[in-house]
C-alpha positions, 0 to 999 in steps of 0.5 A: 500500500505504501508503495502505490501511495509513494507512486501516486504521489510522484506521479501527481507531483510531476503531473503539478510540476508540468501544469505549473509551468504551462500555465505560468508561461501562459500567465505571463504572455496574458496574463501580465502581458495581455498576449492571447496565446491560443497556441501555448500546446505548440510549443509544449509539443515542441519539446516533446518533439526535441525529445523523440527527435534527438534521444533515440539518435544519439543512442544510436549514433554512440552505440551504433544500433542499425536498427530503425529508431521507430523499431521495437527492438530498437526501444528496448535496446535504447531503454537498457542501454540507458539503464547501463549507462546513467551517465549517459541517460542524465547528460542526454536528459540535460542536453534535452532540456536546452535544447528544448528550451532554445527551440521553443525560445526560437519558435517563439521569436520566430513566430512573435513578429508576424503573429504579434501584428494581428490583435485579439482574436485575430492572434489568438486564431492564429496560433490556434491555427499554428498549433494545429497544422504543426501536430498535423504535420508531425502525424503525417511525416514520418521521419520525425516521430514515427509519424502516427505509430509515434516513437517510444523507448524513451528512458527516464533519466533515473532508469538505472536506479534499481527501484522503480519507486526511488525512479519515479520519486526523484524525477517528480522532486527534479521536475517540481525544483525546474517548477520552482525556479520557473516560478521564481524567475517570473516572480522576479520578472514581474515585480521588477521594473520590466514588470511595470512595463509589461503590465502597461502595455497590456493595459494600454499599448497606445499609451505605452508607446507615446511613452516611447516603449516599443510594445512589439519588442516586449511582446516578442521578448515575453512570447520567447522566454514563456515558449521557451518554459512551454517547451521545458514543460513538453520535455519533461512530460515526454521523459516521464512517459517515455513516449512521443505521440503527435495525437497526444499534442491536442487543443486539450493541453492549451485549455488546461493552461487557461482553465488553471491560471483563470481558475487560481488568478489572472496575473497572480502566480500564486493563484496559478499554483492553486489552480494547478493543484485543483487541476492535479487533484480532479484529474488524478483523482477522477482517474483513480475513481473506478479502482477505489469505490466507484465502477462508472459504466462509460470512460472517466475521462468524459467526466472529467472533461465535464466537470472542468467546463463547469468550473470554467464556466463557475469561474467566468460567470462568479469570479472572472479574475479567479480565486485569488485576484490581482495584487499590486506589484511588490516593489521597494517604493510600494513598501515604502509608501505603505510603511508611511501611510501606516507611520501617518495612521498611528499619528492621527490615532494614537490611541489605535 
């Protein structure tokens, strides 16, 4: 029993860990920035992508399997070939990650100028459009992914650690450390004078620049650094399920993203962590509901989809700016003000 809790905690810990980050990366482009991004599953796929790309090549390339990476064979040699060779399996791992990060930073760049030309709607169609014809484009080409077969055999960096247990503790407690330094990078960002400005050209671009902020370069700068998170994110989902599926990539991931941050808070990070636990604890919940006390006669993941429209829907009618809504930045000055009208308050009310 012991066991199965320890699993079912690690594996609710990743599952969080990837979902803070998503949404994070989406905060920050809408949320502080005002950047609608409709296309956030894109570069989430992107690092998943680096991953079914890039492992199963260097593993042939150094150990010479003739082998078609799409292979069965070649998936079992490729996961013991990992398990002999930590080294080898963690240096792969960290590798993935830039490289997954750059690319989805790139993309992101790439794809900022002409897209950010566009306003509203018309944006958030647009990536929307993008993410699509991308996974379309995966499932139909072959030579990237095993086209619609996918490619698997993809080794978790801890594979050679002898119990499966351990395995899978540790990679969630690396995954949610990658989350907590996300988190506090965005933390930083936004309560810095960066911060202010984002948030001004998400208020009033035009005002912004007659104060002579060039708004399409922020944008540009925001889009990269949050696809660049995205594309972290998509990494580490792929070596957690040691799998790389196009279909898998699908509008779902980009409505998670905004169910969590409108849930828990728009512009607040706080309040995205909370809804990325209420996220964690319905879909891993839902998922364990059969196997516990209740025998449903359809498939749970229906219910699931059920019950987070409606709390979408809760949340847009009661509380549109979430449960936990917008703060005032936290800056020195403000701090500064707040200890002064709190100094002038006791002087007029001595007695409080």
């Amino acid at each position: 029993m012991i066991p199965e809790l320890i699993t079912l905690f690690s594996t609710s810990l990743t599952f969080f860990s990837i979902y803070v980050i998503l949404s994070l990366s989406l905060n920050l482009e809408y949320g502080f920035t005002g950047i609608p991004n409709f296309g956030k599953v894109f570069f989430f796929s992107l690092g998943a992508y680096v991953v079914g790309v890039f492992v199963p090549r260097v593993i042939q390339f150094v150990f010479n399997i003739s082998e078609p990476a799409c292979s069965a064979f070649a998936s079992t040699q490729r996961m013991s070939i990992a398990a002999q060779f930590p080294t080898l399996s963690i240096t792969i791992f960290v590798v993935s990650l830039l490289l997954s990060g750059l690319l989805g930073a790139f993309m992101g760049y790439v794809i900022s100028y002409p897209s950010l030309k566009l306003r509203g709607d018309y944006l958030a169609i647009s990536l929307l459009i993008i993410a699509e014809l991308s996974r379309v484009f995966v499932r139909t080409e072959p030579s990237i992914v095993c086209g619609n077969n996918g490619i698997g055999g993809l080794p978790n960096p801890f594979i050679w650690m002898q119990d499966p247990v351990l395995k899978e503790l540790t990679y969630s407690i690396l995954s949610g450390a990658i989350a907590g330094v996300f988190y506090l990078y965005i933390h930083r960002l936004v309560n810095s004078p960066y911060g202010r400005v984002i948030k001004s050209v998400r208020d009033d671009e035009l005002v912004s620049q007659l104060l002579g902020k060039d708004v399409k370069i922020f944008k540009a700068q925001i889009l990269t650094a949050s696809s660049f998170m995205s594309a972290v994110a998509g990494c580490l989902y792929a070596f957690f399920i040691g799998f790389v599926y196009p279909d898998d990539f699908i509008i779902v991931w980009t409505m998670y993203a905004w169910l969590m941050m409108l849930l828990g808070g728009v512009a607040n990070n706080k309040g995205v962590i909370l809804g990325s636990i209420v996220m964690v604890v319905v879909d891993r919940g839902l998922r364990r509901i059969p196997s516990f006390w209740l025998s449903l006669p359809f498939d749970v993941s229906y219910l699931r989809g059920i019950i987070f429209t409606i709390i979408l829907l809760v949340i847009i009618m009661w509380r549109p700016r979430g449960l936990l809504p917008e703060k005032p930045l936290d800056t020195p000055a403000r701090k500064i003000f707040e200890n002064h009208l709190r100094s002038k308050n006791s002087l007029k009310n001595p007695s409080s």
